[in-house]
N, C-alpha and C positions, 0 to 999 in steps of 0.2 A: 356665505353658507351655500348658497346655489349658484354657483358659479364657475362653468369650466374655465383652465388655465388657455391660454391660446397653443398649449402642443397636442391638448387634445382636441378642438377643432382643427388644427393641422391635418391630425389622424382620420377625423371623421372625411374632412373634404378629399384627402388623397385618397383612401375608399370609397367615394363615389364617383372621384374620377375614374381610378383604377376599373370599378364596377359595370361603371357606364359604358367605355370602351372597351371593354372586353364581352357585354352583354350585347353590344348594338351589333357584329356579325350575323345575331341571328336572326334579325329582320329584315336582312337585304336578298334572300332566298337562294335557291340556285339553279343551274342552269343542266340539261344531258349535255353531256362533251364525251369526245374520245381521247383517250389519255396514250400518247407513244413513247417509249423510254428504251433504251438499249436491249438488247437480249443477252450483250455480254457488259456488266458493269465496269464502267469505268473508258469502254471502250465506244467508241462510232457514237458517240454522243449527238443530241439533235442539232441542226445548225440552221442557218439563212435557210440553204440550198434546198435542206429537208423540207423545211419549212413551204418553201414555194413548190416541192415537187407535190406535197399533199395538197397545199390548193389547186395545181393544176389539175392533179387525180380526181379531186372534188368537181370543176368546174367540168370537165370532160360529160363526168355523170350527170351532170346537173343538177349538181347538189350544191347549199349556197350553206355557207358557215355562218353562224353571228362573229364571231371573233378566233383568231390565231396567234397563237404564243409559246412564245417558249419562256418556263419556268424554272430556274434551276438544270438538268438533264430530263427536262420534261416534256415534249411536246402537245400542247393541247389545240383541242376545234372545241366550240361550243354551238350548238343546234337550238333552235328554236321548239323542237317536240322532240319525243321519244324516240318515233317511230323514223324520225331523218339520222338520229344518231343511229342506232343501228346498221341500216342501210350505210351510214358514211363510216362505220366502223367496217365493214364487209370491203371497201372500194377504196380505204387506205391498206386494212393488210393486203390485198393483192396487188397494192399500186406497190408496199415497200418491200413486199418480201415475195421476190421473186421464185425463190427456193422455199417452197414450205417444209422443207423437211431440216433446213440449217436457216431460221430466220435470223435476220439481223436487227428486228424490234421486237418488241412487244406489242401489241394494241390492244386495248381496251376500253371498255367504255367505264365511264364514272360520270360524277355530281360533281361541278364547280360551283362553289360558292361565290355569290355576285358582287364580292366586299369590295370598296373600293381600295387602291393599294395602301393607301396608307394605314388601313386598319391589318390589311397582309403582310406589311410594313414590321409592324408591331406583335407581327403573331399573335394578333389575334385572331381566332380562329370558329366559326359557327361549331353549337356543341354536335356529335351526333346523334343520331335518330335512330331507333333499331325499326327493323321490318315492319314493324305494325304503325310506326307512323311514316317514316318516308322509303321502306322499302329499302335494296342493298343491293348485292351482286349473289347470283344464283350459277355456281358449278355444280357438272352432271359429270364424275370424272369414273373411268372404266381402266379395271385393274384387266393390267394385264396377266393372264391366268398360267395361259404357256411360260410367257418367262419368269413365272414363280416355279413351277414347276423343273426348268432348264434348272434354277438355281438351286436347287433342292438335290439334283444330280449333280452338279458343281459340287455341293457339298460333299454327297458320299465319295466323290471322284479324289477331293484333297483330305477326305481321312482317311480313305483306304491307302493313300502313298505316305503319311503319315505314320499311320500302323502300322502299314508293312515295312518303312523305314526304322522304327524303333525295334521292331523282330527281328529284324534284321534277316524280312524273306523276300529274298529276291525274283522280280518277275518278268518277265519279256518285254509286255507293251500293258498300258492300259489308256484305254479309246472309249469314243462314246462310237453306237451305231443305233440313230436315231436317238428313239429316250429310251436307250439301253448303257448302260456301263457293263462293258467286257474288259477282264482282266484275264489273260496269256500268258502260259507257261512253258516253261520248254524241260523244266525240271522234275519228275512226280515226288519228288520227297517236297519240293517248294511247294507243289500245289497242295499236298493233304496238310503242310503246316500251315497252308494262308485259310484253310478252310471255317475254322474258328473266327478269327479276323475278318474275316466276308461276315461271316453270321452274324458276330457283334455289331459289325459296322453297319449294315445293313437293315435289321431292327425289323419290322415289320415289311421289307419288299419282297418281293417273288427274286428269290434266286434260283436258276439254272446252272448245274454243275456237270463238263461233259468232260470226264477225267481220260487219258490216253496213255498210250507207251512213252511219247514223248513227253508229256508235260499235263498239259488240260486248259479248261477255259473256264473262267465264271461269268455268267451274264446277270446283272441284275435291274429289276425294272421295279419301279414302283406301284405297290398293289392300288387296285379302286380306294381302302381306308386311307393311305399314305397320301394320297392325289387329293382326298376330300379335307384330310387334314392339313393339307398343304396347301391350299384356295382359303378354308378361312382364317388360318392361320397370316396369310398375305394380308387378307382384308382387316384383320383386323390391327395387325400391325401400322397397315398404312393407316387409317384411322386414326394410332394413337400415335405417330410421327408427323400426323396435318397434327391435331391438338397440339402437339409441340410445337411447331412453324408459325400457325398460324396465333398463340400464346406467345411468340418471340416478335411477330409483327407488331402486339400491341392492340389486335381485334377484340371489342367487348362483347359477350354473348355469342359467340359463334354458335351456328348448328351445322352438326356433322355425323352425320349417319347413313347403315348401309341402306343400300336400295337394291332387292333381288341379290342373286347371287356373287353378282360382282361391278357394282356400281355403289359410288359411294356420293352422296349427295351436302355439299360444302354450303351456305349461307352465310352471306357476311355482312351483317346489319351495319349500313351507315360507313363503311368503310370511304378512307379519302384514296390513296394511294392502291385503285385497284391493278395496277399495270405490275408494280413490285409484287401482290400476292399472288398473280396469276400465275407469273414467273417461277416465286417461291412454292406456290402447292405442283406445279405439272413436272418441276427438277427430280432426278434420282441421284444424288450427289452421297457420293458412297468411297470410302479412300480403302487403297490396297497399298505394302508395302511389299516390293518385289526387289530382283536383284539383278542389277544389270550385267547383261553378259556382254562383256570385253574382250574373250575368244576372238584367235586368229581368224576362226571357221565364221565367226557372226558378222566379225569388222566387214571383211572380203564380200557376205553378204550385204552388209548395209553397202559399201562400195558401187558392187556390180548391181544392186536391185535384184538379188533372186531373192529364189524362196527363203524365209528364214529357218535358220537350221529347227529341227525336232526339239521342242520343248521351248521353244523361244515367239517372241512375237514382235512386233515391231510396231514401234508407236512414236511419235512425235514430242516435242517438248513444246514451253512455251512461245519459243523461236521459230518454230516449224526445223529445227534440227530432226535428222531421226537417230532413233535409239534402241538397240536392240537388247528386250525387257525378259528375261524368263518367264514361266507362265504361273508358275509356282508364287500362290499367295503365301507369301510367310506371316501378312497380319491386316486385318482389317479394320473396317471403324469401328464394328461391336466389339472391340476391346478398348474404344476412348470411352472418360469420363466427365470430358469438357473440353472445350474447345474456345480460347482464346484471339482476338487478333490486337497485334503489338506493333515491334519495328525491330525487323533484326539491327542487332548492336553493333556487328561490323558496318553494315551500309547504310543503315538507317530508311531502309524499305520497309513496306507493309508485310507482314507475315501474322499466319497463324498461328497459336502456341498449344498443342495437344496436350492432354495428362491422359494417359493409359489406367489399368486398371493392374490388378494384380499380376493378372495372369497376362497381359498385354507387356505388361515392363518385365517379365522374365523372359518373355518371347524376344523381345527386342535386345535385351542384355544379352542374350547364346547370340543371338544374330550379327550383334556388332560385336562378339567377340570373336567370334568364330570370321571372322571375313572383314579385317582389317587392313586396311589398302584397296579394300575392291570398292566400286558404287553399289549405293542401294535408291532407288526409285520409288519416290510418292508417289503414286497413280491417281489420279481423280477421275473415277467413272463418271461422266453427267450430260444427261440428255443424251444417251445412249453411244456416248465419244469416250476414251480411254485419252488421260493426255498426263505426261511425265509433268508435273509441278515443280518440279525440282529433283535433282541425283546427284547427291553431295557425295564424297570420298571418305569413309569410315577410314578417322582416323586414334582412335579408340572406343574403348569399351561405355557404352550410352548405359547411365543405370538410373535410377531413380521414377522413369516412368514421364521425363519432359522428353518431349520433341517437337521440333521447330519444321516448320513447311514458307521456305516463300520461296519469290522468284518471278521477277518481272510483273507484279499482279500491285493493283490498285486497293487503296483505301476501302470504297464497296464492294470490292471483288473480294477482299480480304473479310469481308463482315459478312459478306452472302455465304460466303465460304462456311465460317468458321460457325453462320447461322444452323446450316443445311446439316451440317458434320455436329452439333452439336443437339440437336434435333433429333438424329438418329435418319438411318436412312431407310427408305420405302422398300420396304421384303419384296415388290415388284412396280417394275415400272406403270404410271395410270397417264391417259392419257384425256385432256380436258375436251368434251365431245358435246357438249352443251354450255354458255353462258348466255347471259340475261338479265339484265336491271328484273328486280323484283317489287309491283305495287304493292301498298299497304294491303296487308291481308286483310284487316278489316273496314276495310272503304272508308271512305273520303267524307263520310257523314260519320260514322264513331268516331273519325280524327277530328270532328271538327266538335264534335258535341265534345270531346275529352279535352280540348281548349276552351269553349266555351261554358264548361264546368267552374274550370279556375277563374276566370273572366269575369261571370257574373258572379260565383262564390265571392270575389274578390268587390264587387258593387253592392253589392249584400252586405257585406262588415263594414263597407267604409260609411255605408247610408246610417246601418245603426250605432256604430260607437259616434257620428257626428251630432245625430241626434240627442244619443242618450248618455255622451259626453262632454257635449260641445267642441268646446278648444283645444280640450286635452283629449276629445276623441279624434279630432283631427288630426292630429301630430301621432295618437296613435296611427292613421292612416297610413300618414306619409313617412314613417318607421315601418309597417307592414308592405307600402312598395318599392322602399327601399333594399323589405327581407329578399324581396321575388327578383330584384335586378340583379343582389347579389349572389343569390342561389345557379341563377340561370349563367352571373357571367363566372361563379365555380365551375357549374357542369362546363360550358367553355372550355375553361383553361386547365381542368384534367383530361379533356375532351373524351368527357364518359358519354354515355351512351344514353339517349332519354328512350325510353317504352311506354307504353298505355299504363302497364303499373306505375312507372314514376312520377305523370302525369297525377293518378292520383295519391301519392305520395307530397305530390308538389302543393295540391289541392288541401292535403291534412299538414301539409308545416306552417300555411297559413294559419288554420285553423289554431293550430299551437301557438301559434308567433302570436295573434293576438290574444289567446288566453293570457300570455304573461304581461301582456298594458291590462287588462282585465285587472289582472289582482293589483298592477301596480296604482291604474286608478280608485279602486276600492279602497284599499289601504289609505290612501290620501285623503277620500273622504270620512273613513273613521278617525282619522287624524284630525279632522276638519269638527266632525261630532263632536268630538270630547274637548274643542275649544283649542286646540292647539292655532296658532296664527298660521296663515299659506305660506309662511315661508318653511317655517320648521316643518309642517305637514307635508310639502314634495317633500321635504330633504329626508324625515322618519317614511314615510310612504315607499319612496326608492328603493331605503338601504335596510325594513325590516321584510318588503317584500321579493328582494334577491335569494334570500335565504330558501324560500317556498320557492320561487322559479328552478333554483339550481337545481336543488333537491329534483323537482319533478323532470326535470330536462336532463339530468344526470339519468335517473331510473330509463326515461323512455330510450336515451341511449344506449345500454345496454343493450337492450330489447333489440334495436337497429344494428347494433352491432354483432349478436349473434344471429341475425337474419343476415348477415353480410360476410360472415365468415361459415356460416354451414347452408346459407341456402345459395339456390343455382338458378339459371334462366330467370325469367319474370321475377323473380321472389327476391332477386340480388340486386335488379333494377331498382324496386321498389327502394328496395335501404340504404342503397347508395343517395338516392337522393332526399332519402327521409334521415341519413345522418346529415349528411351537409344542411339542412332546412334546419335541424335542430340547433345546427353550430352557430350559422345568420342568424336564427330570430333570438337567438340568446343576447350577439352584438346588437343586432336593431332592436331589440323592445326595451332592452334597458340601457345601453352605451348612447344609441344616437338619441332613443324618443328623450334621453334626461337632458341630452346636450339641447336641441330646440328648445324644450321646455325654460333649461337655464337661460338661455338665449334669449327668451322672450320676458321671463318672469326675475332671473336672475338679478339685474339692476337696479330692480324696482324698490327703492330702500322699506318703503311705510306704504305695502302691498295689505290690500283691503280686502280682498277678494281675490278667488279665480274661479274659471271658466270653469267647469266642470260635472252640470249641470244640476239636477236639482236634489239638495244634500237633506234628507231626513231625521231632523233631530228629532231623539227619544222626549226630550223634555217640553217641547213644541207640542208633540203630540198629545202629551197627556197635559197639556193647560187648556188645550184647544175641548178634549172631552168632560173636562172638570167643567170650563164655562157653561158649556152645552145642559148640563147636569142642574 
């Protein structure tokens, strides 16, 4: 009757193994380190040599490492305090990246955890911590304002040839001078018909119109409201292309907001891999498709090294080949709707796989058909480089809205890529002007009282169900820290994020975990009341009070679940780890506390008694008052 088979002991023991091992990362703590990782993935990865060139940078300073390694494409130091990581974060980027304006690493500082390998082995992993208990990485990033504004003149610069190429109104030159767009005519019936077409296109700027015998000019410059609309329009763009990014990295709880008029301030609770985010939020990775000029007049330039002809430009491949590109965007990334990375099928390389949008896949159809036989050029603007990704031969009509980008580029290069492009890209370039490990905001005395909340909470219940259960309060106990190992080694292995709310969150699933040995002890002893023998009493005890458990564990569910799905910051913390608490104490108060129980009481054939301390029968009572009487 009370007796587990041995596949569910099986079950229980690989749950505590699984549990244990995956829980115990978080007790070995961790260490400041400076994290070094390529600036271009895939490429100039860490090695020996790096490795020795940063202790020697180190030892020069007088700086002393606790430990050096390389992980995966990782290079790490680990410091003994804060204030040396820092300082030895400052004395390797200037030891590795001689060019600060084209580095060859990343550097950054981060948290390594102390596990030993075999538990890193195992991926196992300590859970994270957001800001308010072990603090994160703090970006101070500043938009660049001028080249939103350049871009904003980009823009009227490729509608106005646009329009004026569907009118079919021909014009001389159009130039910028300064942050003015001048369009030149040599014809005055062209110029009073482009005059509509400036106005249209143009929309709120100051246009200047100086019509002549010859022809005339238009100048247009963007008014004070255009310029204002254009600065928050950057900012807030870029804003909502980090939330994209930095949602693609996998960061939980991020905060990301403006600061003054053009500073936008990044927080990233608990983050492991800060060297990939730094990379990933400071990129402007933004694709253009262009048309490569093949002209005798461009060749002969690429040739001799002059100037490139008028309307052309000259850019590199991934080879360092050069290649002479038109200037004329015919389509950009705000026409993709996703962005894939694959293996092209001919070569079985990494590549990216675009999907356009509507209006992107009709643009591309006129362009691959209109110019079949000629190259057309991916461009990938990023970190402020223009570089040919590929210029394959149209050699029909592309419809449907797929397009394929690779060419000589790596697995991560191909996932950073198709990251940044899927993301959307930054309305202006920002440029990272502050970082900084971030302490607990609320000091070191609320972190500790918010552990020793759970702590002694947790010394609390085991003192009184021991007491005022005995045996079978005990066994609730050790079901209750079994709920907290399994909880913790969850948060772990989805490596969510704990906060001061989840903390107390953590603190109320106990609470719960032990309400349901609660009912399930009680029931046992009404079982016990009404004269049932202890053995049928667990067995009716367990299985009338799962009913009542589920029920209430179901309802509060809910509850956690619509705090997890509409609430945000602190609030999402909180349900995250008040669903997972609800799911454990469901397994631990009734699966493992009945397996012990069975375990001990189970074999007992002609069971007299159990532990469970002291049972109040109704009919005891009233013999006892009658004698009295």
């Amino acid at each position: 009757m009370n007796r587990y088979p041995l596949w569910k002991y099986l079950i229980m023991a690989a749950v505590l193994v699984v549990g244990f091992v995956y829980a115990l990362p978080n007790f070995y703590g961790e260490a400041p380190a400076v994290q070094i990782t390529s600036a271009h993935p895939g490429r100039d990865l860490p090695s020996a040599a790096l490795l020795n060139q940063g202790r020697q940078a180190l030892k020069v300073a007088g700086i002393e490492s606790v430990r050096g390694f390389i992980s995966d494409s990782t290079l790490n130091f680990s410091f003994a305090t804060t204030e040396v990581q820092l300082k030895a974060r400052d004395v390797l980027a200037h030891a590795l990246n001689p060019n600060r304006d084209n580095p060859n690493y990343i550097v950054a500082v981060n948290l390594l955890s102390l596990s030993p390998a075999w538990l890193t082995d195992l991926h196992a992993f300590p859970m994270y911590l957001g800001l308010d208990l072990r603090g994160g990485v703090h970006f101070l990033l500043q938009v660049d304002m001028q080249a939103a504004i350049q871009k904003k003149l980009d823009s009227i610069d490729g509608e106005l040839k646009s329009a004026l190429r569907d009118k079919d109104v021909r014009y001389a030159e159009l130039h910028r001078v300064g942050d003015t767009v001048q369009l030149d005519f040599r014809d005055p019936q062209m110029f009073r018909a482009a005059q509509p077409i400036v106005k249209a296109v143009a929309g709120d700027s100051i246009i200047t119109s100086e019509p002549s015998a010859a022809g005339g000019t238009f100048s247009i410059k963007l008014s004070p409201q255009t310029i204002q609309q254009t600065e928050t329009y950057a900012i807030k763009q870029n804003i909502t292309t980090l939330h994209n990014r930095i949602n693609e990295l996998g960061v939980a709880e991020p905060v990301i907001q403006q600061q003054g008029s053009d500073r936008v301030v990044v927080e990233l609770p608990g983050i492991q891999d800060t060297a990939r985010a730094k990379d990933i939020l400071g990129r402007t990775a933004s694709l253009e498709v262009r048309m490569v000029d093949d002209s005798p007049e461009a060749q002969a330039a690429l040739v001799s090294g002059g100037p490139a002809p008028a309307g052309d430009q000259k850019l590199y491949d991934r080879s360092g080949n050069p290649l002479m590109v038109k200037k004329d965007v015919l389509l950009t990334g705000q026409n993709l709707t996703d962005a894939q990375t694959g293996f092209d099928p001919q070569n079985n390389q990494p590549a990216v796989f675009l999907t356009l949008d509507s209006r992107g896949s009709s643009i591309f159809r006129d362009v691959t058909r209109a110019n079949i036989g000629k190259r057309t050029a991916m461009v990938l603007i990023d970190r402020h480089r223009a570089e040919v990704v590929t210029a394959p031969v149209i050699r029909s009509e592309i419809a449907g809205g797929r397009v394929q980008i690779s060419g000589s580029m790596t697995v991560p290069e191909a996932n950073d890529i198709a990251l940044l492009l899927r993301a959307g890209a930054l309305a202006a370039p920002m440029q990272i002007i502050e970082e900084r490990t971030v302490g607990p905001s609320l000091g070191q005395q609320n972190i500790a009282q918010g552990f020793h909340s759970v702590t002694w909470g947790f010394l609390a219940i085991v003192a009184f169900m021991c007491v005022y259960y005995m045996l079978f309060g005990a066994v609730s106990s050790i079901a209750l820290a079994v709920n907290l190992m399994l909880l913790i080694a969850l948060l772990s292995m989805l490596q969510a994020t704990l906060t001061l709310p989840g903390i107390a969150a953590m603190a109320l699933a106990l609470g719960m975990a032990i309400d349901s040995n609660v009912l399930i002890n009680e029931r046992i002893r009404e079982e016990l009341r009404n004269g049932a023998n202890p053995q049928a009493a667990i067995a009716t005890g367990y299985e009338r009070a799962w009913a009542t458990i589920l029920d209430s564990n179901v309802t509060t569910l809910i509850a956690g679940l619509a705090l997890l799905i509409f609430g945000s910051g602190a609030v999402r913390g909180f349900a995250v780890v008040h669903v997972l608490g609800i799911l454990t104490s469901m397994f631990s108060a009734v699966f493992f506390s009945r397996g012990l129980v069975n375990l001990w009481y189970g074999r007992k054939r002609r069971l007299q008694s159990v532990s469970i301390g002291q049972i109040w029968k109704p009919d005891a009572v009233a013999v006892k008052s009658s004698a009295k009487r």
